[in-house]
PDB file of the backbone (N, CA, C, O) and the ligand in Angstrom, with CONECT records:
HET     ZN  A 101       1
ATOM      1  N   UNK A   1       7.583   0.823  -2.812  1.00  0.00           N
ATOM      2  CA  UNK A   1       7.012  -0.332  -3.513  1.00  0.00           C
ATOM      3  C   UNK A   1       8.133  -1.061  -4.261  1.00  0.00           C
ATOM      4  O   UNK A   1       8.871  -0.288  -4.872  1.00  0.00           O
ATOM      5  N   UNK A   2       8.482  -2.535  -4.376  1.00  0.00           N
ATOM      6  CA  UNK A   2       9.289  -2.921  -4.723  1.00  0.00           C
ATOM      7  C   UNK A   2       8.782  -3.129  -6.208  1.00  0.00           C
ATOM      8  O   UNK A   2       7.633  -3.247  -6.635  1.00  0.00           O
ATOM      9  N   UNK A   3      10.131  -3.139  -6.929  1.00  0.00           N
ATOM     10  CA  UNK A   3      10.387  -3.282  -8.505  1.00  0.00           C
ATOM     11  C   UNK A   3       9.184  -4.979  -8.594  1.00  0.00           C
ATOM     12  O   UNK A   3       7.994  -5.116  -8.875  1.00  0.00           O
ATOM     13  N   UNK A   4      10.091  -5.798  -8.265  1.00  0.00           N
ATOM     14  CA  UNK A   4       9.422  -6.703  -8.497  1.00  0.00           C
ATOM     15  C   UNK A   4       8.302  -7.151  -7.096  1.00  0.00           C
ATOM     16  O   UNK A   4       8.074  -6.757  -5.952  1.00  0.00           O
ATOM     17  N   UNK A   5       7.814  -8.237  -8.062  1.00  0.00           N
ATOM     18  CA  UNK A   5       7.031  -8.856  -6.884  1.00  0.00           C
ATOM     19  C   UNK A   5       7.604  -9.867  -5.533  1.00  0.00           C
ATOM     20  O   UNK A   5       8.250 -10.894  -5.739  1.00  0.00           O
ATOM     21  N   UNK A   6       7.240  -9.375  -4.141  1.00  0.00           N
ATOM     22  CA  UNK A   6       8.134  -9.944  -3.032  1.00  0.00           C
ATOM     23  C   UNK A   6       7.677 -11.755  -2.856  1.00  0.00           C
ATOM     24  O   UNK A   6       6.772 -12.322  -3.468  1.00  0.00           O
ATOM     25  N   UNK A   7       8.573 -12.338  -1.886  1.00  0.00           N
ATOM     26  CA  UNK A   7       8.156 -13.603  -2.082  1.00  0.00           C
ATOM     27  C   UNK A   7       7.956 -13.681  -0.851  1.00  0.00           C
ATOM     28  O   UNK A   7       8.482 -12.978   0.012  1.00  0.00           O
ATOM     29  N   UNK A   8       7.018 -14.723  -0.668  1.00  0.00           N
ATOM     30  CA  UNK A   8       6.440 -15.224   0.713  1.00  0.00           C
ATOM     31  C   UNK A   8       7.753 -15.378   1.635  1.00  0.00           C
ATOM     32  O   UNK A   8       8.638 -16.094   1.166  1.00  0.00           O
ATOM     33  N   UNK A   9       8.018 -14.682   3.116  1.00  0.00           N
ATOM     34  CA  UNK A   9       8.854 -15.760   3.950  1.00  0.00           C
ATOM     35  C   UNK A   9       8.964 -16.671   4.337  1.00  0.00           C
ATOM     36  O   UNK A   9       9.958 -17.207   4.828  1.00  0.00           O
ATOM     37  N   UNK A  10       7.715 -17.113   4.155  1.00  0.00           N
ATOM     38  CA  UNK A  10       7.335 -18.447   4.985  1.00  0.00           C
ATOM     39  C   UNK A  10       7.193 -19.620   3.930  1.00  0.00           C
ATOM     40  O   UNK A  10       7.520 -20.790   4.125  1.00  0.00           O
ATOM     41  N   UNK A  11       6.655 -19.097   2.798  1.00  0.00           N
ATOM     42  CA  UNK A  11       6.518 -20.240   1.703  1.00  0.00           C
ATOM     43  C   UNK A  11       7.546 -19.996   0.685  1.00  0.00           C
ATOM     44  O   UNK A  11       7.978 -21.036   0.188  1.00  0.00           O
ATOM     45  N   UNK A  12       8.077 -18.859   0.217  1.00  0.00           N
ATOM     46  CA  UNK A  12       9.370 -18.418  -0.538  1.00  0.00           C
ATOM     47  C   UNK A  12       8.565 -18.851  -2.434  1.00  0.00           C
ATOM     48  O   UNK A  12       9.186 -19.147  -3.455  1.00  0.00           O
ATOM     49  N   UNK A  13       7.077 -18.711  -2.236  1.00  0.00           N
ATOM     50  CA  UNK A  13       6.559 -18.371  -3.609  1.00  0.00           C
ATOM     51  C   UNK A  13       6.538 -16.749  -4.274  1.00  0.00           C
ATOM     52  O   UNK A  13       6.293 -15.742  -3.610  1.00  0.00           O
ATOM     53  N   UNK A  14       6.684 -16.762  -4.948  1.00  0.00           N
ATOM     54  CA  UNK A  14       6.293 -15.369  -5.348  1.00  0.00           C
ATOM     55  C   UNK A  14       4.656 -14.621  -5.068  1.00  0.00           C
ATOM     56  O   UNK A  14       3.677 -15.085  -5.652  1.00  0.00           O
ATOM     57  N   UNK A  15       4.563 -13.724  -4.348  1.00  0.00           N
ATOM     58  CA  UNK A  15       3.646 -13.175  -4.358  1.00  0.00           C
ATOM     59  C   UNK A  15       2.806 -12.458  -5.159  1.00  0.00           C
ATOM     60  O   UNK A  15       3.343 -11.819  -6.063  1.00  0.00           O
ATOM     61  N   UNK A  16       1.529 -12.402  -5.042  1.00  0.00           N
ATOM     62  CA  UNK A  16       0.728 -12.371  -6.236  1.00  0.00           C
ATOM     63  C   UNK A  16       0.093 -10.725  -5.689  1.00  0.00           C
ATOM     64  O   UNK A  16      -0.148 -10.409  -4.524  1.00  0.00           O
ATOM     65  N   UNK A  17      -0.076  -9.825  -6.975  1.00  0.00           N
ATOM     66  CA  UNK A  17      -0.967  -8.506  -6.675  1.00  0.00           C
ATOM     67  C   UNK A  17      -2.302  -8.713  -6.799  1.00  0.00           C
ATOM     68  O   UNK A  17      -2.874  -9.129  -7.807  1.00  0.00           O
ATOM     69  N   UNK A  18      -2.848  -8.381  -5.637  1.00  0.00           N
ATOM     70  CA  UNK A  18      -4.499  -8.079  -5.741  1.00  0.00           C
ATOM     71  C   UNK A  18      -4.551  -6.819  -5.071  1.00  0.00           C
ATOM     72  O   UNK A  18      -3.660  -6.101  -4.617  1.00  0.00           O
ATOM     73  N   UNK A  19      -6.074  -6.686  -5.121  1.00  0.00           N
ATOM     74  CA  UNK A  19      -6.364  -5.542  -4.494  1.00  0.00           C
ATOM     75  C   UNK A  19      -7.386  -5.659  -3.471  1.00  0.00           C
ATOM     76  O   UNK A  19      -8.205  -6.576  -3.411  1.00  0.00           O
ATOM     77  N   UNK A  20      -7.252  -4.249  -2.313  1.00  0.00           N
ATOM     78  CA  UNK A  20      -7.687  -4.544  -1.356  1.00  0.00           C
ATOM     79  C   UNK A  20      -8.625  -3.402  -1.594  1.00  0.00           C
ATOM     80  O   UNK A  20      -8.347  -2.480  -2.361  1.00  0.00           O
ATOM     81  N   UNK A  21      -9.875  -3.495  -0.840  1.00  0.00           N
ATOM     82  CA  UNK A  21     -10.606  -2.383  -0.812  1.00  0.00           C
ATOM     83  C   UNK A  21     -12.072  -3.131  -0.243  1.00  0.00           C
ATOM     84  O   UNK A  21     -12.396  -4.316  -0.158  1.00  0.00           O
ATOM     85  N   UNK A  22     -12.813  -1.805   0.112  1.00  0.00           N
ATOM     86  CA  UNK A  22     -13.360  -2.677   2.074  1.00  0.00           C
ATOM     87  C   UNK A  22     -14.901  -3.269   1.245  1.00  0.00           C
ATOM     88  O   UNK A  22     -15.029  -3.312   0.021  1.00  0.00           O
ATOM     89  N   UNK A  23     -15.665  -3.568   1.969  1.00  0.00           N
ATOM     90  CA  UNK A  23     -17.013  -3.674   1.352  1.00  0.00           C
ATOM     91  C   UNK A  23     -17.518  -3.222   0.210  1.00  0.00           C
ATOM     92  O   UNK A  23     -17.759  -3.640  -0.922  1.00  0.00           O
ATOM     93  N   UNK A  24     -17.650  -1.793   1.123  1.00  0.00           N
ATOM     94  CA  UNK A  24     -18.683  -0.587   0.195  1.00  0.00           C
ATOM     95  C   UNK A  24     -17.822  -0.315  -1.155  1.00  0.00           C
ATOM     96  O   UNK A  24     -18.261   0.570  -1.890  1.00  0.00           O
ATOM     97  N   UNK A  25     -16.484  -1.080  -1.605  1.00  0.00           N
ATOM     98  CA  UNK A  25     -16.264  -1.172  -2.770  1.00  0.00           C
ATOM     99  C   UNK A  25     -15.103   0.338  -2.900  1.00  0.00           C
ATOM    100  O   UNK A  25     -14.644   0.729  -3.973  1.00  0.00           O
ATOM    101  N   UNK A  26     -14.851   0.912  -1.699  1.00  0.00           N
ATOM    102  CA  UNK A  26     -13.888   1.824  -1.380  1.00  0.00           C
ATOM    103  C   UNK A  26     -12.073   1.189  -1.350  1.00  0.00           C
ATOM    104  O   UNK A  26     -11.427   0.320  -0.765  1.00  0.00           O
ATOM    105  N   UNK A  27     -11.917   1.930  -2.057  1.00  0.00           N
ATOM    106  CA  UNK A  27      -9.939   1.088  -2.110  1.00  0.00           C
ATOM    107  C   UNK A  27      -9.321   2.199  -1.375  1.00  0.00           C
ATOM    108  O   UNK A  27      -9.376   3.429  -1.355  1.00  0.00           O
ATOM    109  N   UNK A  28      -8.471   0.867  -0.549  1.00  0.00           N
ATOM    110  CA  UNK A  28      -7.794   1.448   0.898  1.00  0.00           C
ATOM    111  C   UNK A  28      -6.847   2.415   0.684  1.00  0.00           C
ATOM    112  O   UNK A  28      -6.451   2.250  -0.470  1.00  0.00           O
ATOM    113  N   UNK A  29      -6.246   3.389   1.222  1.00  0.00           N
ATOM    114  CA  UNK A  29      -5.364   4.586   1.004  1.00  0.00           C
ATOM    115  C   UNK A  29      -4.739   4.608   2.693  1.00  0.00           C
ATOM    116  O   UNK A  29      -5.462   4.412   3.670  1.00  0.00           O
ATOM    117  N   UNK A  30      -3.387   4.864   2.753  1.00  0.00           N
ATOM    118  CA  UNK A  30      -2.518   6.047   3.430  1.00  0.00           C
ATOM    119  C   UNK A  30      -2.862   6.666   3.790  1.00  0.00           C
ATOM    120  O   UNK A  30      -3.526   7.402   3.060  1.00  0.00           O
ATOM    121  N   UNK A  31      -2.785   6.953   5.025  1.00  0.00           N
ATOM    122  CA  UNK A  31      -3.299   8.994   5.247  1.00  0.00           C
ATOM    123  C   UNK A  31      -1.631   9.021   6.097  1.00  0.00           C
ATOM    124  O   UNK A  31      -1.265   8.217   6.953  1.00  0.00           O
ATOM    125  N   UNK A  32      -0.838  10.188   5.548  1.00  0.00           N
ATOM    126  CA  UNK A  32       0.141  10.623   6.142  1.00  0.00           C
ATOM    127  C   UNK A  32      -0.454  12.138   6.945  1.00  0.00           C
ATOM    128  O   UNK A  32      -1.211  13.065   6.654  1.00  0.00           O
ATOM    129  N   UNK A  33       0.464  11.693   8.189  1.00  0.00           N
ATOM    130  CA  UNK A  33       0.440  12.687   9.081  1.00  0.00           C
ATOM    131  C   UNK A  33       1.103  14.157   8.352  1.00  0.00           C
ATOM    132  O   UNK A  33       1.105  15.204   9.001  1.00  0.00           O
ATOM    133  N   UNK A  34       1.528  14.107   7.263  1.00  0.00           N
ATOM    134  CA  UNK A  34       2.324  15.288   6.642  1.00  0.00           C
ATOM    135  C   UNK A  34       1.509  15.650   5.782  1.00  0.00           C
ATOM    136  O   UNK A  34       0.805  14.825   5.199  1.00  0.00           O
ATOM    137  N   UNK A  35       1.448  16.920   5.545  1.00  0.00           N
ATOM    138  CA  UNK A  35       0.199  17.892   4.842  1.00  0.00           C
ATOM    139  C   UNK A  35       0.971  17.438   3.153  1.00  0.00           C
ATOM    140  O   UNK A  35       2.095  16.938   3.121  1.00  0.00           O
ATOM    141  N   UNK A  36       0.311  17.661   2.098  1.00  0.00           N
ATOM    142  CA  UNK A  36      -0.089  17.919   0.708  1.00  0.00           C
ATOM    143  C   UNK A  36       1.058  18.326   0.103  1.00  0.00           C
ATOM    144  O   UNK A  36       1.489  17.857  -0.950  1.00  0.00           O
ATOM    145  N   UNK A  37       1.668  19.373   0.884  1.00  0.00           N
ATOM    146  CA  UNK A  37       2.460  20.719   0.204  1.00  0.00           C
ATOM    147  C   UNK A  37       3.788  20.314   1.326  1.00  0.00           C
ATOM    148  O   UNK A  37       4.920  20.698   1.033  1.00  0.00           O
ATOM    149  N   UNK A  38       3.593  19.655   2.394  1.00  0.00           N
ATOM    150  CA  UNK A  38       4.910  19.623   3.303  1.00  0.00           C
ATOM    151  C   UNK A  38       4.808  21.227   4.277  1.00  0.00           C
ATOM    152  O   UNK A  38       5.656  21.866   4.898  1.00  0.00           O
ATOM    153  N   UNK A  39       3.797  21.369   4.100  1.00  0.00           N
ATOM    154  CA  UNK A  39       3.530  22.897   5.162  1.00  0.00           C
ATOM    155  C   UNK A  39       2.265  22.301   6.096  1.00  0.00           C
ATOM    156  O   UNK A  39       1.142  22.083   5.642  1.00  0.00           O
ATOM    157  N   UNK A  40       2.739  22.044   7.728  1.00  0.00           N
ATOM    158  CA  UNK A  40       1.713  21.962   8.370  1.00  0.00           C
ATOM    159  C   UNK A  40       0.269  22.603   8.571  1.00  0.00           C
ATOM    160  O   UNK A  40       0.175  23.830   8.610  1.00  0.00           O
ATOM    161  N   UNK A  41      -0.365  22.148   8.643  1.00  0.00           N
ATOM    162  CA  UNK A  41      -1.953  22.663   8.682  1.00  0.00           C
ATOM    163  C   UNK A  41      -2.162  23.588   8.074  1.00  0.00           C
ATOM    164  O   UNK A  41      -3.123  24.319   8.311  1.00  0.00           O
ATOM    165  N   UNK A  42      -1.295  23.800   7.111  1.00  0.00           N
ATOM    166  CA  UNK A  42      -1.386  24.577   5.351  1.00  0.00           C
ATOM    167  C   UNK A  42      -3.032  25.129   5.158  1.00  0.00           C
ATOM    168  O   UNK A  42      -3.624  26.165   5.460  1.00  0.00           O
ATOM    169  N   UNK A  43      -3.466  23.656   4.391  1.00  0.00           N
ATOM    170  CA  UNK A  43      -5.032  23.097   3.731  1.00  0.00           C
ATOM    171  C   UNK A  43      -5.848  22.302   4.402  1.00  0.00           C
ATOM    172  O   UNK A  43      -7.027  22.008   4.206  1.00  0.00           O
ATOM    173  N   UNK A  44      -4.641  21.802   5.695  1.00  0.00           N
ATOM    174  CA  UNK A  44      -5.356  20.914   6.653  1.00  0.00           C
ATOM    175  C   UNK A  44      -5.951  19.353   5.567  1.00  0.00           C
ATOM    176  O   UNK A  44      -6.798  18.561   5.979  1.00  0.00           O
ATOM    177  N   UNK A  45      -5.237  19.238   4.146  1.00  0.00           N
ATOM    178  CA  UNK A  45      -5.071  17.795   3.843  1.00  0.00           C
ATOM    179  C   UNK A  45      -3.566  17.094   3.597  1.00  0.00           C
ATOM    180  O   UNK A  45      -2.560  17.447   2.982  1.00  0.00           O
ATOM    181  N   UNK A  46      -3.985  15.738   4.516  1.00  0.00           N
ATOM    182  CA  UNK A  46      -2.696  15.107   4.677  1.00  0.00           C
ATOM    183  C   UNK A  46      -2.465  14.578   3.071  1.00  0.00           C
ATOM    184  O   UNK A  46      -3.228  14.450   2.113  1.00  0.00           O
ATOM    185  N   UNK A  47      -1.221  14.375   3.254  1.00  0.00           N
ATOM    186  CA  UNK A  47      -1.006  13.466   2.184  1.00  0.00           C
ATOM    187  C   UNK A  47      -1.867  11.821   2.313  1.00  0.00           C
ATOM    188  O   UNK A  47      -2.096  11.180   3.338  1.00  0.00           O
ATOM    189  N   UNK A  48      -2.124  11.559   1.223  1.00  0.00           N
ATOM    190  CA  UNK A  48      -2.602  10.322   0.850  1.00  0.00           C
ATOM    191  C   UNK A  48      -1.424   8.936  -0.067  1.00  0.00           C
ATOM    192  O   UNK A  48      -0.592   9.214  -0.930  1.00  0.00           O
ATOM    193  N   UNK A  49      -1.630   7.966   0.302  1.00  0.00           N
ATOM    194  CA  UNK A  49      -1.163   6.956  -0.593  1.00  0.00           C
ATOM    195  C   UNK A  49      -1.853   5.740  -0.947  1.00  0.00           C
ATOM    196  O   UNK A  49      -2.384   5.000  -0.119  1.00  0.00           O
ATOM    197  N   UNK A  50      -1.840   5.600  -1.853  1.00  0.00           N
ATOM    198  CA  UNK A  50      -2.719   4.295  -2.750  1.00  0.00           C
ATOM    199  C   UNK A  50      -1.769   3.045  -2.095  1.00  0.00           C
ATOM    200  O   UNK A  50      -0.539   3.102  -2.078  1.00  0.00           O
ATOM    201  N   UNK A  51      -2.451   2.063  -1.633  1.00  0.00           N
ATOM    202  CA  UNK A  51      -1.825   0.435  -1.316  1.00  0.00           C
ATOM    203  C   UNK A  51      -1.318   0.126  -2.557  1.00  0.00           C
ATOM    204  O   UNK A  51      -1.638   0.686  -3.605  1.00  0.00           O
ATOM    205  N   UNK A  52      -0.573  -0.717  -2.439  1.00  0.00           N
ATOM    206  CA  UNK A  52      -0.367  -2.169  -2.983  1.00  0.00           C
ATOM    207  C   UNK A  52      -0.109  -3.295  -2.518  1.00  0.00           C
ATOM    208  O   UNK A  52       0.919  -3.721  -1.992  1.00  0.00           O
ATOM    209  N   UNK A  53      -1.331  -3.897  -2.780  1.00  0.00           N
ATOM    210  CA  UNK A  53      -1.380  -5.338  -1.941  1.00  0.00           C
ATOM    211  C   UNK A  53      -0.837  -6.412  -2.810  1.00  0.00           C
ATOM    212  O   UNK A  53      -1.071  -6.635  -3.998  1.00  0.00           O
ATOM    213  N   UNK A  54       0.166  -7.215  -1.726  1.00  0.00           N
ATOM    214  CA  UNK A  54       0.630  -8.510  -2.372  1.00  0.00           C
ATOM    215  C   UNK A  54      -0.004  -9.688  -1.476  1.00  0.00           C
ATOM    216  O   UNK A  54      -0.245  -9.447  -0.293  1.00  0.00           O
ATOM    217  N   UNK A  55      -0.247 -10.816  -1.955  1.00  0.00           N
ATOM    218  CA  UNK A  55      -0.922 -11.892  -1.077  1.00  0.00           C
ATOM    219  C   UNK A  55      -0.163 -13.437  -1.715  1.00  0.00           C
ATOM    220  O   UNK A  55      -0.270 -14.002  -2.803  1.00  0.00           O
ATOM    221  N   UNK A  56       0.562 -13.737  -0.556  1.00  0.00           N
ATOM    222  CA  UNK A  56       1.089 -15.094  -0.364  1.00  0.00           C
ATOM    223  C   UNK A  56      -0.444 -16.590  -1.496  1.00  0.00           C
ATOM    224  O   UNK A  56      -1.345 -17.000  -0.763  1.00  0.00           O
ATOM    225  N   UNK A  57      -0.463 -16.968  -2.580  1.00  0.00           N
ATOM    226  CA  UNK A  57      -1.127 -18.069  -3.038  1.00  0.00           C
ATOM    227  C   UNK A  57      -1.088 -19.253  -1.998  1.00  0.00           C
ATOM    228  O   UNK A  57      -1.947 -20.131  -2.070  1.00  0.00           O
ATOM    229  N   UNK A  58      -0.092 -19.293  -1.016  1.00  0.00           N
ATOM    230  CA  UNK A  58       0.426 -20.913  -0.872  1.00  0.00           C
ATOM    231  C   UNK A  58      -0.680 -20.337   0.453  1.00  0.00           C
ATOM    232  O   UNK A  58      -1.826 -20.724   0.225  1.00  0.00           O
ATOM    233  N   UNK A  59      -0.555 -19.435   1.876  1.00  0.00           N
ATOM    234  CA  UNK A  59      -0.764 -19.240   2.923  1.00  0.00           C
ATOM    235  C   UNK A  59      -1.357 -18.078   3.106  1.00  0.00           C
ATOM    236  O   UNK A  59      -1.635 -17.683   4.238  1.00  0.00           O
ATOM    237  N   UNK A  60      -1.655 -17.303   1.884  1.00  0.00           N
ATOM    238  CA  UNK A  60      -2.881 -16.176   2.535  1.00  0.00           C
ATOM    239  C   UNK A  60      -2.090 -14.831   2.710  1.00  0.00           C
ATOM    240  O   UNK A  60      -2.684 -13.866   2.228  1.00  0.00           O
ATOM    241  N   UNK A  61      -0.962 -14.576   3.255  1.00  0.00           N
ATOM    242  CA  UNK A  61      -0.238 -13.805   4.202  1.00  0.00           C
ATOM    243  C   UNK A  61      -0.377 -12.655   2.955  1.00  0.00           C
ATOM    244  O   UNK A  61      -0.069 -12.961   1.803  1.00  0.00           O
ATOM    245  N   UNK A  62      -0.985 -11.005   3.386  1.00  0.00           N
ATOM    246  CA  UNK A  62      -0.564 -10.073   2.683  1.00  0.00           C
ATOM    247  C   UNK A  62       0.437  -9.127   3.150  1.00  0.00           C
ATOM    248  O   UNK A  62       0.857  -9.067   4.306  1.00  0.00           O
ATOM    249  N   UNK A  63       0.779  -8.420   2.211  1.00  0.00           N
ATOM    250  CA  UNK A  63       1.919  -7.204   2.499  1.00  0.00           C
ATOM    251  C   UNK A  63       1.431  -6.125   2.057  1.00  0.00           C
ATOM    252  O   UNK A  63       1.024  -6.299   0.909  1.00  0.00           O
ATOM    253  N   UNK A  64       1.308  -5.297   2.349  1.00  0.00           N
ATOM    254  CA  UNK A  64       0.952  -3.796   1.809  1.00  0.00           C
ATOM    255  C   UNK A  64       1.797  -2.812   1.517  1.00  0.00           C
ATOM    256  O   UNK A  64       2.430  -2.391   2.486  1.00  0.00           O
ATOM    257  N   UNK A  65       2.013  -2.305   0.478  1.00  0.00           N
ATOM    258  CA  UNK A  65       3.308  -1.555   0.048  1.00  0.00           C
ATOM    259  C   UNK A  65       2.654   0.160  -0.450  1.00  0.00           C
ATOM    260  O   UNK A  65       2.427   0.543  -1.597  1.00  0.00           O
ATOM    261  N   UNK A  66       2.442   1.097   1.119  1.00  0.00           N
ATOM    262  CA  UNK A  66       2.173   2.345   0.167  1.00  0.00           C
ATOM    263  C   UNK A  66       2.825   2.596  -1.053  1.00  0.00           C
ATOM    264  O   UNK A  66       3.817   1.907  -1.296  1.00  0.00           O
ATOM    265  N   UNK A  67       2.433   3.529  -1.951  1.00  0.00           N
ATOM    266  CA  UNK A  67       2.993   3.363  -3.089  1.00  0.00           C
ATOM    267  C   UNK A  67       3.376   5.019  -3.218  1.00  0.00           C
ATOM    268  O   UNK A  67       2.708   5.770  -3.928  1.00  0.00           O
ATOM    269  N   UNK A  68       4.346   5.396  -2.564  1.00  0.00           N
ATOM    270  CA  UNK A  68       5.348   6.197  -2.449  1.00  0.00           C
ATOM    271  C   UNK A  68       5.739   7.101  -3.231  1.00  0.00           C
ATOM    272  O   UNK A  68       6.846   6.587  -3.067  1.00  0.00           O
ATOM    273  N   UNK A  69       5.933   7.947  -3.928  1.00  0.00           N
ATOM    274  CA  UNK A  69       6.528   8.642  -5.273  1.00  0.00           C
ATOM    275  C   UNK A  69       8.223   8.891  -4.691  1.00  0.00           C
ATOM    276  O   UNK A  69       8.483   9.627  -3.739  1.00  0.00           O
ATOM    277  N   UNK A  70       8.993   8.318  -5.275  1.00  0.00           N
ATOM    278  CA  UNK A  70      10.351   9.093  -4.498  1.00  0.00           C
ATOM    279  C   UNK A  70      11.096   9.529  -5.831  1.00  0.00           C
ATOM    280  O   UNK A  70      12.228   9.162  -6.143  1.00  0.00           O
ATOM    281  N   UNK A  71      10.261  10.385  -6.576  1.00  0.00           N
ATOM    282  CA  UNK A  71      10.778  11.153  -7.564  1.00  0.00           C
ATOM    283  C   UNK A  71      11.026  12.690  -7.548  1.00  0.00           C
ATOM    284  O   UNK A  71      11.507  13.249  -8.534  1.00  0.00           O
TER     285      UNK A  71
HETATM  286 ZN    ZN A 101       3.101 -18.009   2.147  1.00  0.00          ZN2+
END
């Protein structure tokens, strides 16, 4: 996920955070093919990641930035 907010390519505005999440009011997630713990079919749960959605104001265009821990 970038520090700051990315800018449109096409319009070169700064992009704005919203959020995405489907109907039923569920917010979208990651599913990594890599287990929880980094041990295959361990618990048999993948890792998960929370979005972050950026959306172009000028043209609509979003970006989605799993939101990563690289700590
Ligand atoms: Zn744009």
């Amino acid at each position: 996920m970038p520090e700051t907010a990315p800018r449109c390519p096409d319009c070169a505005v700064t992009m704005e955070v919203m959020k995405l999440q489907t109907g039923g009011g569920y917010h979208v997630q990651f599913i990594s093919d890599e287990n929880e713990e980094g041990l295959l079919g361990k618990l048999g749960v993948n890792q998960r990641y929370d979005g972050q959605t950026y959306v172009c104001p000028e043209c609509g265009l979003a970006r989605i930035y799993a939101d990563i821990d690289e700590d």
